[in-house]
N, C-alpha and C positions, 0 to 999 in steps of 0.2 A: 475727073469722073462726074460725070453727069448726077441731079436728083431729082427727087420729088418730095414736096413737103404738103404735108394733110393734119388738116384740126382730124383730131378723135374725140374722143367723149371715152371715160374709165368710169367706167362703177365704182362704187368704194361704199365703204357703212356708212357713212355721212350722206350720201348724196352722189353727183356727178363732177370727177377733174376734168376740165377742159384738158386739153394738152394738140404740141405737135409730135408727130411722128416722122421722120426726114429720113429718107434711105437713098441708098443708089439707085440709079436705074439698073434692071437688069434683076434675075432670078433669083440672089442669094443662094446660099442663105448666108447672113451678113452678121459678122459678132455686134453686139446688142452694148451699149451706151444709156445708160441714166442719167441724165443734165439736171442737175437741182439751178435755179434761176438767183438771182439775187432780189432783194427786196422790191425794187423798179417793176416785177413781174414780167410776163412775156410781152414779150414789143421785137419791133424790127431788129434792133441792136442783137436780140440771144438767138432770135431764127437763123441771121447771119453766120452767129457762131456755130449751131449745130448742123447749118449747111456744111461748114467749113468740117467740122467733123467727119460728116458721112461722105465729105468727096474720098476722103482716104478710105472708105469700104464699110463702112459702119451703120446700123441703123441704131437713130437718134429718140430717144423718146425723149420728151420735155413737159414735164405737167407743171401746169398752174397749182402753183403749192396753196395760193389762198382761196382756191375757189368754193371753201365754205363762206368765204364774204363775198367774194365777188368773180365771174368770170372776167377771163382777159378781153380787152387790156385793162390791165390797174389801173391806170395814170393816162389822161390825155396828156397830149405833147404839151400845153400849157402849164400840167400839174409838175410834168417831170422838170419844168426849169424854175419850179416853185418852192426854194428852200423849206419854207414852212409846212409843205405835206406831207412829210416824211412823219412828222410830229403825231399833225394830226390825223391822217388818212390812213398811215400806212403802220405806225406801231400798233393803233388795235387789232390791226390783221397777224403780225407778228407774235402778237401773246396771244391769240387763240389757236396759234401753230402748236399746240403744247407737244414737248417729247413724244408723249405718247400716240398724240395725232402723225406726225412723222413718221414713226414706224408701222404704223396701221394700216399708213397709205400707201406707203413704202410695198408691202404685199401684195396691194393691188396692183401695182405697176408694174412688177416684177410677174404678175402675172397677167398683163397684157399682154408684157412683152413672150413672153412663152409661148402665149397664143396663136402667134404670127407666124404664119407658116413659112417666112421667107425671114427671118432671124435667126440665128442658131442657138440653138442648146448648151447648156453650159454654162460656166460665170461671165457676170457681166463687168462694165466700170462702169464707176459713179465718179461725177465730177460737179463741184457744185462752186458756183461764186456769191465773197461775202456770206450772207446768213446763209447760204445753199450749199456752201462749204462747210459749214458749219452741221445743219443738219445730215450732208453727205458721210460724214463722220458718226454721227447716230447712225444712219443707214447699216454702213458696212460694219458699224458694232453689233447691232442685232440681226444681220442676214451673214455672217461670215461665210458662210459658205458658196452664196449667191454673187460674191464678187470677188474678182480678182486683183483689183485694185481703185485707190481713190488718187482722183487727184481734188487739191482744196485749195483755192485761190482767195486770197486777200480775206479769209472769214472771220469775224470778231466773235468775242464771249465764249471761246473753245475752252478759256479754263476762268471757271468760277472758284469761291466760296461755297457753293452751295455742292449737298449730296448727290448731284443727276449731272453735275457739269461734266460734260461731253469729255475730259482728257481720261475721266475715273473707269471710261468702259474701252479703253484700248486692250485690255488685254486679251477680249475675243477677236481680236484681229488675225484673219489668218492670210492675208493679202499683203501686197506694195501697198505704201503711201505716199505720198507726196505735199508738202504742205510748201506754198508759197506766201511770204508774208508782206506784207506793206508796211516800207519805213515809216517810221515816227504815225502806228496805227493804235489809239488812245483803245481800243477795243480789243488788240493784241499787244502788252508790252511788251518790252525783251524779257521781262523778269516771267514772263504767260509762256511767250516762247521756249525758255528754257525749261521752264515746269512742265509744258508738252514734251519736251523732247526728252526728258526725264523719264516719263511715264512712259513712253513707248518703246524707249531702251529697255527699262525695268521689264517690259514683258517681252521683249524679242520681237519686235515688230520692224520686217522690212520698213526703213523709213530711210525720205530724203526731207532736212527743211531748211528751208533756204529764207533770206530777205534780200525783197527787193530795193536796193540803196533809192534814197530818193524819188520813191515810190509812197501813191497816198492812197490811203485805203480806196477799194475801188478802181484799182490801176486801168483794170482789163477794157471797162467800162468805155469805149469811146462816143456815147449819148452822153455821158454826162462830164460837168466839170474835173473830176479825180480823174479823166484819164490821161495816162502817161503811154506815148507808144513803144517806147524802150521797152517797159514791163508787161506791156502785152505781147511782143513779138518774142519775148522772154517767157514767157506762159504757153505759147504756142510750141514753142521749141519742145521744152519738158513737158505737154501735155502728149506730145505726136511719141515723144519720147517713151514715155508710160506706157500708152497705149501699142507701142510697138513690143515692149517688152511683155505687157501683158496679156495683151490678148491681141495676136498680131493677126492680118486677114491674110486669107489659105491664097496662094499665090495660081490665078485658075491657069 
């Protein structure tokens, strides 16, 4: 299936999300997709993936989650092969993502996407890589009803220490989840893992979580050094997988 991909521009109370929008060709109207990005931001590598998405019938929204600091792209291709800027470039944009800005922005998107006359009504998925997994998880805690399922790849910091950490609000969950993990990921242990998967039991939360053996954080990523193709061809599977079961496209 053929597409089209278009920069938009989202309002939001801050300001303006850059974002891409990626659909099929052809009238819709097409179940609706929220892509959270990973820290790297939007670049070729995520457009690729949310093409790959909407071939199967989907439109794609993709926002630039830091564009209170900065519109895409984040990183020139020299930054992104620059161990060091993750340090310094890219976690001040990370801590000014606070909780609370994710879900704020979360409703703007959600009501772009509504907007569109050629998207359909009704709940959407969210899928998010690393930190966008991560946030994808806030998402679908505070819009339960807006989505039908997550899927969350290789995301770190899902279970904290602290009172706001992301596993404490699963119980508004009223979707499928999905959680894929990256082996030996110092940001998800096994001992995180199983504490998630505790919590989501404890509330009755459709869940699958798997690890990926010999998988390093950032598996999916093929821009960068962490990627491993096994694990991404593994993420494709179960994300086509998800998305068939949750919000499958009407067969014309």
């Amino acid at each position: 299936m053929h597409t089209t991909t278009t920069a938009v521009d989202i309002p939001t109370a801050d300001g303006i999300a850059d974002a891409y929008l990626v659909k099929p060709d052809g009238a819709g109207p097409f179940p609706g997709v929220l892509m959270f990005m990973d820290a790297y931001g939007l670049r070729p590598r995520l457009i690729a993936m949310a093409e790959r998405i909407a071939e199967r019938g989907y439109a794609v929204l993709m926002p630039n989650l830091f564009y209170r600091s900065s519109r895409s792209p984040i990183l020139t291709p020299e930054e992104m092969a620059d161990g060091s800027v993750f340090g310094q470039k890219l976690m001040p944009m990370i801590r000014t993502l606070t909780p609370a800005k994710v879900v704020e922005d979360a409703g703007a998107y959600l009501g772009f996407l509504a907007a569109q006359d050629d998207v359909a009504t009704g709940p959407r998925v969210i899928t998010g890589y690393c930190m966008g997994g991560r946030n994808a998880l806030r998402v679908i805690e505070a819009y339960p009803g807006s989505f039908a399922a997550l899927g969350s790849f290789h995301a770190g910091t899902v279970v904290t220490d602290q009172p706001d950490s992301p596993h404490l609000g699963v119980g508004s969950i009223t979707g499928e989840v999905y959680f894929a993990h990256a082996d030996h990921d110092r940001s998800m242990t096994p001992e995180e893992i199983a504490t998630l998967e505790g919590a989501l039991a404890a509330a009755g939360v459709r869940y699958t979580s798997e690890v990926y053996p010999d998988a390093p954080h950032g598996f999916t990523m093929s821009d960068t050094a962490a990627y491993q193709e096994a694990g991404e061809q593994r993420h494709w599977t179960n994300l086509f997988a998800l998305l068939d079961r949750a919000l499958p496209v009407p067969v014309s």
